[in-house]
C-alpha positions in Angstrom: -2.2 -46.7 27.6 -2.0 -43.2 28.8 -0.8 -40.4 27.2 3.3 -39.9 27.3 4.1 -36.8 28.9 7.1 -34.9 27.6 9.3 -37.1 30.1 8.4 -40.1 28.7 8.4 -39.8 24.9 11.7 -38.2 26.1 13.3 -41.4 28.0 11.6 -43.2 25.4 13.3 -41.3 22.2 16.7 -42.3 24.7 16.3 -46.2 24.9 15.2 -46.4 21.4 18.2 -44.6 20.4 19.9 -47.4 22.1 18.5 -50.3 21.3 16.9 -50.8 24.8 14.3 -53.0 24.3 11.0 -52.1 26.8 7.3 -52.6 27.5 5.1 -49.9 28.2 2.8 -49.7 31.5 2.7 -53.6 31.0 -0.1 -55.0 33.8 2.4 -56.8 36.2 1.7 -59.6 38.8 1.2 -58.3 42.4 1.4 -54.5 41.3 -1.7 -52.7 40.9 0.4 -49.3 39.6 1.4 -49.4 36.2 4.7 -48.4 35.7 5.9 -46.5 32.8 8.7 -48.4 31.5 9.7 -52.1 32.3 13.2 -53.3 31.1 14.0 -57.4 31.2 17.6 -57.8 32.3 19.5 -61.3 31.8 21.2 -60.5 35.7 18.7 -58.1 37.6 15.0 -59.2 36.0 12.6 -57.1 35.4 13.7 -53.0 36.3 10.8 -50.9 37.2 11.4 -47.1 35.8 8.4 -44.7 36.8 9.3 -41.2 34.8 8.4 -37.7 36.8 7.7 -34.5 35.2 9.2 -31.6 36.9 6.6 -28.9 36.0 8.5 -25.8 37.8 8.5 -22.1 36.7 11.4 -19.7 37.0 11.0 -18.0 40.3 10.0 -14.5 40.0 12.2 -11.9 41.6 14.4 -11.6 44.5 14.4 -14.3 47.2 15.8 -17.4 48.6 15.8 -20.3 45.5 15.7 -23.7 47.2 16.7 -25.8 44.1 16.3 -29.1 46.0 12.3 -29.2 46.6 10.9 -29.8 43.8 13.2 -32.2 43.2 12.6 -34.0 46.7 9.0 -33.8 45.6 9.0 -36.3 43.2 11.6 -38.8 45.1 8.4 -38.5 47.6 5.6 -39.6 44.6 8.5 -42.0 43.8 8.5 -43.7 46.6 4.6 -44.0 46.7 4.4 -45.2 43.7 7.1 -48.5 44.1 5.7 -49.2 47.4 4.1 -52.6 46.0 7.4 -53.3 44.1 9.8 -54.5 46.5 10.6 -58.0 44.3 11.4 -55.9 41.9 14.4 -53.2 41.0 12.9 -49.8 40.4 14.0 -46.3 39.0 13.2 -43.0 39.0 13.1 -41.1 35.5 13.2 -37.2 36.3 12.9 -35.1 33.3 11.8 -31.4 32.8 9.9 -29.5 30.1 12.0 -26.7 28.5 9.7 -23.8 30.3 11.0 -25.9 33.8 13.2 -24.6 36.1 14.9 -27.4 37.3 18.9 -28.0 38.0 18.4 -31.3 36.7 22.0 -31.4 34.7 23.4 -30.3 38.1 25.7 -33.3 39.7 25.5 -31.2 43.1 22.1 -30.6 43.5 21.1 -33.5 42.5 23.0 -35.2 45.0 22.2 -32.7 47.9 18.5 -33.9 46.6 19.7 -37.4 48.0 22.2 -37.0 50.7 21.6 -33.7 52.1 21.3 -30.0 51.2 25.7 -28.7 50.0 27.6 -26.7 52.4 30.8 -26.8 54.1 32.6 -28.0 56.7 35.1 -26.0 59.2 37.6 -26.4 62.3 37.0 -23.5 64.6 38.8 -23.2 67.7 36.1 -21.8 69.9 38.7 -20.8 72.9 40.4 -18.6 70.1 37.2 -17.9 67.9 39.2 -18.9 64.9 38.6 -21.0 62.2 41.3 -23.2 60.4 40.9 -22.8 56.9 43.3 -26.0 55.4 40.4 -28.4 57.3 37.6 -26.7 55.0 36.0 -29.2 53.4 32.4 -29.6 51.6 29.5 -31.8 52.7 26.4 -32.9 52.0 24.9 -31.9 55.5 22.4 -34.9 56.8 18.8 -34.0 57.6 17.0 -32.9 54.8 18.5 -35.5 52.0 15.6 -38.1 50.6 18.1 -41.0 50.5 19.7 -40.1 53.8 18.8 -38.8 57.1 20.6 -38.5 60.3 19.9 -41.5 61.6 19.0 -43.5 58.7 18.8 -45.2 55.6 15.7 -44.6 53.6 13.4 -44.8 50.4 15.7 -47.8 49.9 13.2 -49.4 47.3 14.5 -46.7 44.4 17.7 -48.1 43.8 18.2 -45.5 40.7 17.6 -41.7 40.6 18.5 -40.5 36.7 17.9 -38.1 35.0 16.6 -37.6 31.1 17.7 -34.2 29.2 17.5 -33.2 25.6 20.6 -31.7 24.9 21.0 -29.8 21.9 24.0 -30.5 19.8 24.9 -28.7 17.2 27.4 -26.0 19.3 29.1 -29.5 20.7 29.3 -31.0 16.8 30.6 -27.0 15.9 33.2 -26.8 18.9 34.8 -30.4 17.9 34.7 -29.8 14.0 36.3 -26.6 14.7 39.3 -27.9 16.7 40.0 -31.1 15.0 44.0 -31.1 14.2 44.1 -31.8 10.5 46.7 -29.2 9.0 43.7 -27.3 8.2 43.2 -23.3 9.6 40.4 -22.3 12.0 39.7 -20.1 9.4 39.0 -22.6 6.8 36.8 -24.5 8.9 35.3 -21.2 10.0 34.3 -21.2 6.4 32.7 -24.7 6.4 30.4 -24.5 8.9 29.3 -20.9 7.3 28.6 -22.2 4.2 27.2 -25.0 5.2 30.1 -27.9 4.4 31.2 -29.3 8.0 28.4 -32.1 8.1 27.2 -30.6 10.6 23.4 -31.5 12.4 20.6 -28.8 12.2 20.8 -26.0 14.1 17.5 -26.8 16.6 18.4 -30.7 16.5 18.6 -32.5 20.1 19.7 -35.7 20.9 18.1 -37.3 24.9 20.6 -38.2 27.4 
C-alpha cells in the first residue's frame, strides 16, 4: 500500500468517523489502477473513490485568479484514472493541504468547475442599446465546464465530485454555547468559555467533512 497523502488519511479520518466501512487500494478484477478507497453498497456495489490532492499556492500579486483550473485539473487525472471502471460507480475525492489555495468549500466554484465558468445573463435591446435589468439572471456559461460542454455530456464515468475539508470547530461549538436560550446571560456564558467550563473542544481541534 502506498503512502496516504494528506487527502486520504483526511477522507479516511471522515468515514471512520462514520462508521463507513472500506478497503484500501484493494486489487480489483479487470482494473489494473488501484483505487484508493472501495465502499460495498447493498443497492449500488462496489463505489470506486480515487482522492486528489490539490497542491496549489496562493497566487502572488496582482492579476487575473482563475479559481476553476486547478480544480478542472484533477476532474482530468480523474477521468484517466476510472477509464477501466465503467462496471463500476466511481468518485472523486478532492481535498487540499492547509498551505493550498483552493475554493474547495465554495458551492459556486465548484459547480462552475463542472457546468461552466459563473456569470450572468441579460436582455439587451440592441435597436435601443439597452439592457433590461428585471431579466438578469446568473449562469453557469457552457464551454469550459468538465461535466458539460456546449454540445455535450461528458466524463460521465465520475458520477460523484466531493469534496473532503477539515473544519475546525471550536468557534462553531463557542457561537452555539454562547446563544443557547437557557435563562442564562451572555455574560455568564462569556464567563464559561473563559474559564474553561462550557465543555467546549480544544482550541486547534478539527473534525473532516
Amino acid at each position: 500500500m502506498s503512502v496516504p497523502t494528506y487527502g486520504e488519511r483526511l477522507f479516511e479520518r471522515y468515514l471512520n468517523g462514520h462508521d463507513v466501512r472500506f478497503q484500501r487500494e484493494p486489487e480489483l478484477p479487470g482494473i489494473p489502477e488501484l483505487m484508493d478507497f472501495v465502499l460495498d453498497h447493498a443497492d449500488c456495489g462496489k463505489i470506486l473513490l480515487d482522492v486528489k490532492d490539490i497542491e496549489n499556492p496562493p497566487p502572488l500579486g496582482f492579476g487575473v485568479f482563475d479559481p476553476y483550473r486547478v480544480i478542472r485539473t484533477h476532474i482530468d487525472a480523474g477521468k484517466r484514472k476510472f477509464r477501466n471502471s465503467a462496471d463500476y460507480v466511481c468518485g472523486l475525492v478532492l481535498a487540499a493541504p492547509p498551505a493550498s489555495f483552493a475554493l474547495l468549500d465554495d458551492p459556486v466554484t465548484m459547480m462552475g468547475a463542472m457546468y461552466g465558468d459563473f456569470g450572468y445573463q441579460i436582455s439587451v435591446n440592441t435597436e435601443k442599446g439597452t439592457a433590461d435589468p428585471g431579466t438578469l439572471v446568473p449562469i453557469y456559461i457552457p464551454g469550459k465546464g468538465k461535466m458539460i460542454r456546449k454540445r455535450e455530456v461528458q466524463n460521465t464515468r465520475i458520477a460523484a465530485l466531493i469534496v473532503a475539508i477539515d473544519y475546525h470547530i471550536w468557534h462553531l461549538a463557542m457561537r452555539k454555547y454562547m446563544n443557547t436560550e437557557d435563562g442564562r446571560t451572555r455574560e455568564e456564558r462569556y464567563l464559561d468559555i473563559q474559564n474553561g467550563d462550557a465543555g467546549l473542544p480544544d482550541e486547534d481541534a478539527t473534525l473532516p467533512a
